[in-house]
Structure formats: C-alpha cells, structure tokens
NUGU-795495 format. One line per field, with one value per residue (C-alpha): residue number from 0; residue in three letters; x, y, z. Coordinates in Angstrom, 2 decimals. Example, Ala and Ser with C-alpha at 12.3 -4.5 7.8 and 13.67 -1.06 7.14 Angstrom:
// NUGU-795495
n: 0,1
res: ALA,SER
u: 12.30,13.67
v: -4.50,-1.06
w: 7.80,7.14
// end
This chain:
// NUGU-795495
n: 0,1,2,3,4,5,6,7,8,9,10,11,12,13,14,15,16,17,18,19,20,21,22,23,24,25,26,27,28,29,30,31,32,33,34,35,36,37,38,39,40,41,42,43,44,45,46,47,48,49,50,51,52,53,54,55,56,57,58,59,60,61,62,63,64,65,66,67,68,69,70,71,72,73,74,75,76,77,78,79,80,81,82,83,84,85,86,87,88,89,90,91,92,93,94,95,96,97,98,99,100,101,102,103,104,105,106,107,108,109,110,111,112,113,114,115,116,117,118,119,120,121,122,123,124,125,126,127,128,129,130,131,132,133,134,135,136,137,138,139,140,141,142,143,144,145,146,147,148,149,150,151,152,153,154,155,156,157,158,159,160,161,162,163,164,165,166,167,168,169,170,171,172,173,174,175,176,177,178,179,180,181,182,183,184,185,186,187,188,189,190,191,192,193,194,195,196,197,198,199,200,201,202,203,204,205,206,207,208,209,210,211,212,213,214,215,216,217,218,219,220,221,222,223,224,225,226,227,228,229,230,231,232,233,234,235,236,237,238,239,240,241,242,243,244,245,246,247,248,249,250,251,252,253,254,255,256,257,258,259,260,261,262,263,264,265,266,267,268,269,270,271,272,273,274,275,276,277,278,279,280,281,282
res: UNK,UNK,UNK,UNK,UNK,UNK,UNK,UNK,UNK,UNK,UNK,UNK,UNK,UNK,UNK,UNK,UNK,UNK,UNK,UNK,UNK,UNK,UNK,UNK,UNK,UNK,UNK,UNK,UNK,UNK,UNK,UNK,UNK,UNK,UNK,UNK,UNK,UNK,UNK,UNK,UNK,UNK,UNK,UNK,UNK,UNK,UNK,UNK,UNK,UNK,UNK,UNK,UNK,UNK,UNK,UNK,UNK,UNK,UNK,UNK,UNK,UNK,UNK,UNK,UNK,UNK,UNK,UNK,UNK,UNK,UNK,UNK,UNK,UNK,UNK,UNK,UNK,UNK,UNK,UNK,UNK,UNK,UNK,UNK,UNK,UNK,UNK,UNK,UNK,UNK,UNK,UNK,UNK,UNK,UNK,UNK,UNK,UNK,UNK,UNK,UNK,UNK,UNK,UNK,UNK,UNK,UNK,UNK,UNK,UNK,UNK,UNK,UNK,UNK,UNK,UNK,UNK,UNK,UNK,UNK,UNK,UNK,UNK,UNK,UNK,UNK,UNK,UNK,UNK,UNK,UNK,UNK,UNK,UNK,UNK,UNK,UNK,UNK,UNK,UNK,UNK,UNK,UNK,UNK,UNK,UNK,UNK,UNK,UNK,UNK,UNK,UNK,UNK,UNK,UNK,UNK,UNK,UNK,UNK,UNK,UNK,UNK,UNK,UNK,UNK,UNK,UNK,UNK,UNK,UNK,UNK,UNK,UNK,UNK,UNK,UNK,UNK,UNK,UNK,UNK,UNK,UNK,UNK,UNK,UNK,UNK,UNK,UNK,UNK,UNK,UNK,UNK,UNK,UNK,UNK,UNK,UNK,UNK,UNK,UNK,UNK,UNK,UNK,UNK,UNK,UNK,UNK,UNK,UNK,UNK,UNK,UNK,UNK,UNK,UNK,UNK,UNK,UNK,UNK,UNK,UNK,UNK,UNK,UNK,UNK,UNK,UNK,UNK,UNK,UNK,UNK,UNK,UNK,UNK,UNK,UNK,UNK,UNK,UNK,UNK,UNK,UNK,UNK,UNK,UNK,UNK,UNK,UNK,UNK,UNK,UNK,UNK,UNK,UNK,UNK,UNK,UNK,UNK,UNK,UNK,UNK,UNK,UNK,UNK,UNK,UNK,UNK,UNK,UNK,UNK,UNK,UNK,UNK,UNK,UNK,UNK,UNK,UNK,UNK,UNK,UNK,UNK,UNK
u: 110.20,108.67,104.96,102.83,99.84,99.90,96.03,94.67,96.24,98.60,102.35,105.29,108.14,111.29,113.46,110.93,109.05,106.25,104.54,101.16,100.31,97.20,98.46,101.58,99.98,97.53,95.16,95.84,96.55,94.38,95.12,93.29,95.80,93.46,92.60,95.97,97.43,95.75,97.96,101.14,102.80,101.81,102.84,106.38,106.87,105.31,107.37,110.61,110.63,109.05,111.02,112.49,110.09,107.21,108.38,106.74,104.45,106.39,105.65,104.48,104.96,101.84,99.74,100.73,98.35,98.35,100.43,97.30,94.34,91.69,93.34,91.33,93.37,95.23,97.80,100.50,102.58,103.70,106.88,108.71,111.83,113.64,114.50,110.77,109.84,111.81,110.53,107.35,108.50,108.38,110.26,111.04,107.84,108.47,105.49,104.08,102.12,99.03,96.45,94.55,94.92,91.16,91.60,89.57,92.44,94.52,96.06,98.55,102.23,101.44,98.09,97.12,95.67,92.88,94.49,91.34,90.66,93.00,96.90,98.15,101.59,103.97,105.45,107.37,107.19,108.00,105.12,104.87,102.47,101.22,101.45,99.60,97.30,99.18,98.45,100.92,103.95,106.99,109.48,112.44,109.67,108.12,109.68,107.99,104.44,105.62,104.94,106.97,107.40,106.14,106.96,103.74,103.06,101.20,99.77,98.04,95.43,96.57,94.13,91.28,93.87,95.33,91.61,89.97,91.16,92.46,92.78,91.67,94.28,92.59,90.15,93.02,95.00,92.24,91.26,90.78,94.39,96.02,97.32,99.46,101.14,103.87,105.14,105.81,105.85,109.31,109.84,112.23,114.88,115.39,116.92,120.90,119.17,115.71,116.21,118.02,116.82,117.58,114.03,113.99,111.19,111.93,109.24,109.45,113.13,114.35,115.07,112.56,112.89,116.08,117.31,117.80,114.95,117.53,116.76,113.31,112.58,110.59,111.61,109.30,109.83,109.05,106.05,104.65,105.07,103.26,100.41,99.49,100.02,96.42,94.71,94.90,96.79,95.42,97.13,97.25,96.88,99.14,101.62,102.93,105.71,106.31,108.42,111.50,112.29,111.26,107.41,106.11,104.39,107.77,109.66,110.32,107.80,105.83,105.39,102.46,101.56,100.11,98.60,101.18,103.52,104.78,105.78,108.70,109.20,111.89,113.36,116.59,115.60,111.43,111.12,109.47,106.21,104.88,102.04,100.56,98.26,95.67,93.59,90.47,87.40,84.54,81.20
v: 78.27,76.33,75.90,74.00,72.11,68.12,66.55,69.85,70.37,73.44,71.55,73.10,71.28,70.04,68.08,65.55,64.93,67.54,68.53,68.92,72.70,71.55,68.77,70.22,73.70,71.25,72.31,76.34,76.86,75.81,73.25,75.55,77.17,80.47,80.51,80.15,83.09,85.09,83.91,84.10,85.31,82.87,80.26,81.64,81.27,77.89,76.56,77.67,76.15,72.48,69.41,67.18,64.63,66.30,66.06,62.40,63.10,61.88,64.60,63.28,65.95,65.08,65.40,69.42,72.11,75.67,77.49,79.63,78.36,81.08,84.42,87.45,89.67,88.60,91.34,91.09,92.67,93.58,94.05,94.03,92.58,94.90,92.18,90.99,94.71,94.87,91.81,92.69,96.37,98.16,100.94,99.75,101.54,103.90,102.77,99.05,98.46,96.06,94.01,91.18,87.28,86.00,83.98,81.03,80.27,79.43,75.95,73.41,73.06,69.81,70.16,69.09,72.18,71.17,74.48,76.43,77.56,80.64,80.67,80.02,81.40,80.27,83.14,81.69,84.20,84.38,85.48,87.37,86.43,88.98,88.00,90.90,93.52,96.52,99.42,102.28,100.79,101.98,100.67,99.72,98.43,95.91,92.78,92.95,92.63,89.31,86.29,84.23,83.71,80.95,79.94,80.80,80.40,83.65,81.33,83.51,82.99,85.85,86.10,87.24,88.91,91.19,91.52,95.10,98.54,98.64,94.74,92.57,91.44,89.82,87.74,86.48,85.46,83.75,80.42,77.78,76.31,79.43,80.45,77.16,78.07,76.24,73.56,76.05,79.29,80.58,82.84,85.70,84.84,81.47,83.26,84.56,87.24,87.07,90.34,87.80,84.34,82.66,81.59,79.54,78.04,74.79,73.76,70.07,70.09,73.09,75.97,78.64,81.39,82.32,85.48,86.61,88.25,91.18,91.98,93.26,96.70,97.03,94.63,92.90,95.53,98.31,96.63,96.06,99.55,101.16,98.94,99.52,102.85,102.58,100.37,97.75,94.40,91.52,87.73,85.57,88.27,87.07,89.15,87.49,89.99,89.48,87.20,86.97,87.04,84.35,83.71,81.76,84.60,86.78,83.68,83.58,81.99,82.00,79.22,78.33,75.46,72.32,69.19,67.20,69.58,69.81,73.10,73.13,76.82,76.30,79.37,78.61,78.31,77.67,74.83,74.01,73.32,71.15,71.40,68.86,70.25,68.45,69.14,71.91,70.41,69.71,71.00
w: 96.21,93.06,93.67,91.17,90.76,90.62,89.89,90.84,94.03,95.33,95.79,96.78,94.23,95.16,92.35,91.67,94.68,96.10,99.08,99.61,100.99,102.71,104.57,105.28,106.94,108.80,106.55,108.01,104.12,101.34,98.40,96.13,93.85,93.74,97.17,98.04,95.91,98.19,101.01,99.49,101.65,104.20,102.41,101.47,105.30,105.47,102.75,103.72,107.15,105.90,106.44,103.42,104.83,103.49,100.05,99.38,96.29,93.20,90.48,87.31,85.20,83.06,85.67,86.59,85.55,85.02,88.51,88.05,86.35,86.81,86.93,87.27,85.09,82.34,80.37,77.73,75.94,72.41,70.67,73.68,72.55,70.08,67.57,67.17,66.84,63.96,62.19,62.34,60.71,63.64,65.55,69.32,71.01,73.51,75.76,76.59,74.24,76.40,75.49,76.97,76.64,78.09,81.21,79.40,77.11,80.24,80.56,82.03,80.64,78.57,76.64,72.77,71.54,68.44,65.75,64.73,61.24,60.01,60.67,63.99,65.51,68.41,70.60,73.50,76.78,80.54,82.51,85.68,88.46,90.28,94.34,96.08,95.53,94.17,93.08,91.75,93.06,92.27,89.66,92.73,94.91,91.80,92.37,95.64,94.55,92.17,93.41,90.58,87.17,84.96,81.29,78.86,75.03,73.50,70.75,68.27,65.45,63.03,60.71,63.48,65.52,62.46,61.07,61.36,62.30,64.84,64.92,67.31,69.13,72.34,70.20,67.93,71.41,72.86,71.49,73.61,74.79,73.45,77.04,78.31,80.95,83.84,84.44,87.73,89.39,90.74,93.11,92.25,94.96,92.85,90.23,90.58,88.02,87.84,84.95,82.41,81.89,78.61,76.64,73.80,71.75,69.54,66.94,66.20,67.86,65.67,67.94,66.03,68.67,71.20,73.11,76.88,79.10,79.55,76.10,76.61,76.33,79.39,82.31,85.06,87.46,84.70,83.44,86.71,87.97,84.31,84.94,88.67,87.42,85.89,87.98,90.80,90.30,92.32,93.19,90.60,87.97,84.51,82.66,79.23,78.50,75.33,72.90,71.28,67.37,65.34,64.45,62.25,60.17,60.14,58.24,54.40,53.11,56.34,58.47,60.99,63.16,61.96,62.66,64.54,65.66,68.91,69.99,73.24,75.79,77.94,80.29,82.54,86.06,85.70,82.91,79.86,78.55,75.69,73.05,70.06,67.66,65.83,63.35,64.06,65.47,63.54,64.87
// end
C-alpha cells in the first residue's frame, strides 16, 4: 500500500490517481492522517480489498503533505552509514547513536525552506514509521510494528548543532522546514527488499550523496528493536536513520545550501522529495 496525504486528506495512492480513506470506508475510517495511524491496521485491510473504481482523485503531487504531519516521537540517527562515519573522522559506532529531530520541523515533500543564519547541510535519509504501539520487540519480530517507510531530509544548521559540549544536536536539526518528509508512506511488503533501497540526494541536479540502505550499520529492524528496548513506540512515531556520505560540510572547501538551491531525495520504491531555499527571513 502507498498512503499519502493530498490537500490534507488520508489517500491511499495508486499510479497517479488516489482514493479517499474516508469515503471509501463509508466514513468507518477517518481522513485524518493521525487519527488514522492509529488504525493501521484497519486500513491495510480496507485498502487491499478496494476496487480500481475508487481510485478517481488525480494526485497533484504539489498538493501532498507530510504521510505524518504531527508525530509524537520523532528519533534519528547518527553516523549510521560507515562511509559518512568516516568523513566526519569517525570510527563506525558500535551502538545507535539517537537524538531527536522536533516534530515542528516536520513538512510535506515539496516545501521552500527560508535558510536561517549559520551554515546549513543536506543529509538525504529513509525514515521508518512506526505503525503500532511497541514496546521491546524483538529484532525478527520488527518489521511487524512498521507501518512504512517514507523518504526524509535531516537538514541541519551546523553551527548551533556543533556549538557547545556536548553539542546540540536537536536544536541544530530543528529549524522550521528542516524535517520534509514524503511524497508517501510504503508499506514493507512493497519492497522485493525492504533492507536495501538505493537513496540518492542531487543538489541542483549534481548527485551530492549515493549508496544502498543495506549499507547501514544498524538496519530498520535493528533500530527498531534498540529503541523499544528503552521505551514505548507509538503510530506515527518517525525514525530518520541516518544518511549516506557526502555533506556539504565534509567537502573540500565546504559547501552549504544557498539561496536558490533546490535540493532532490529520491529512494527506489517510495519517491522523491523537493526543496528551494531562499534567503533567511528578516524579523
């Protein structure tokens, strides 16, 4: 199943046409996306058995938003692919190392994000979504408890995120725009291997960032499992795992996003999304 939202309402996508949950399910389901991540399971069922003639929403793909636009919980992860761990001059970690991306900085997969002051970095990454409560699951029994995966951009301001000691990582991840997310969520049975999806970032049509989702260091399933470990997951909860080589502030000299760039994160099998900068907002 690919379920999305198209002017605010929970769709279930196929090709380019739609179907609208509520008025599909009679309204038994709801055409909140929140509400309805709640009933996922529900709505696996319902979507599965719908005819072709509910499909008759033509999706403008400017109009989706965010598969999840107010999560409760929002995690992600660092240095998870080995080749970004060592551009940044780091040893491959031996546990997941977690911070938080706040759930205000969540948006749609075609925004215009207005680039506050400091430096600000692209790091392309698939994201889980979480699609039941779960709560020290097991690593073989992970996949279970996901209701899809999405394409995200971890966009980072690296001068507040790098400042102090420790530094402050959420803050710097945070800005408004800096969590785009889309243009769908995909369930896992989509996927002939949902363990090794190419992702790619371009930057202004250059491909800055490329590897396989294989290559990550801790997996879905893994990542899942370590963090019910320590406390409940709930529906709808994010989990950016990480990014590939390639960002901005790694390059020689560095490089970071501008006025006028657009910024591309594609994965095989979800999608991609798109972001302009402008300039920063004067107050």
């Amino acid at each position: 199943m690919r379920f999305g939202v198209l002017d605010g309402r929970a769709v279930v996508v196929r090709g380019d046409l739609a179907a609208d949950i509520r008025q599909a399910s009679r309204g038994q389901l709801p055409d909140d996306p929140t509400a309805l991540m709640e009933q996922w399971a529900r709505l696996r069922d319902r979507a599965a058995g719908l005819p072709g003639s509910a499909y008759d929403i033509r999706v403008d793909p400017a109009a989706l938003g965010a598969p999840v636009p107010r999560p409760r919980q929002v995690f992600a992860v660092a240095l998870n692919y080995p080749p970004h761990a060592a551009e940044a001059g780091y040893t491959p970690p031996a546990e997941p190392l977690v911070f938080t991306k706040f759930p205000a900085c969540v948006t749609g997969p075609q925004t215009t994000v207005a680039l506050p002051p400091g430096k600000v970095d692209w790091e392309v990454e698939l994201v889980a979504v979480v699609g039941r409560e779960t709560y020290r699951v097991s690593e073989d029994r992970a996949w279970d408890a996901v209701a899809g995966l999405t394409v995200g951009q971890d966009l980072s301001e690296r001068v507040s995120q790098l400042q102090g000691k420790p530094a402050q990582f959420s803050l710097g991840k945070s800005f408004p725009g800096f969590g785009p997310t889309g243009p769908v969520l995909v369930t896992p049975d989509e996927f002939d291997d949902p363990d090794d999806l190419e992702i790619t970032g371009l930057l202004n049509g250059e491909a800055v960032q490329h590897d396989r989702t294989k290559s990550m260091i801790f997996p879905v399933p893994e990542l899942i499992a370590r963090l019910s470990a320590v406390l409940p997951l709930f529906p709808g909860d994010l989990v950016f795992t990480g990014t590939p080589a390639g960002v901005g502030n790694r390059m020689n000299p560095p490089r970071y996003l501008t006025p006028d760039d657009e910024l591309v994160s594609r994965i095989e099998g979800i999608g991609e999304i798109r972001q302009r900068f402008t300039a920063p907002e004067i107050i």
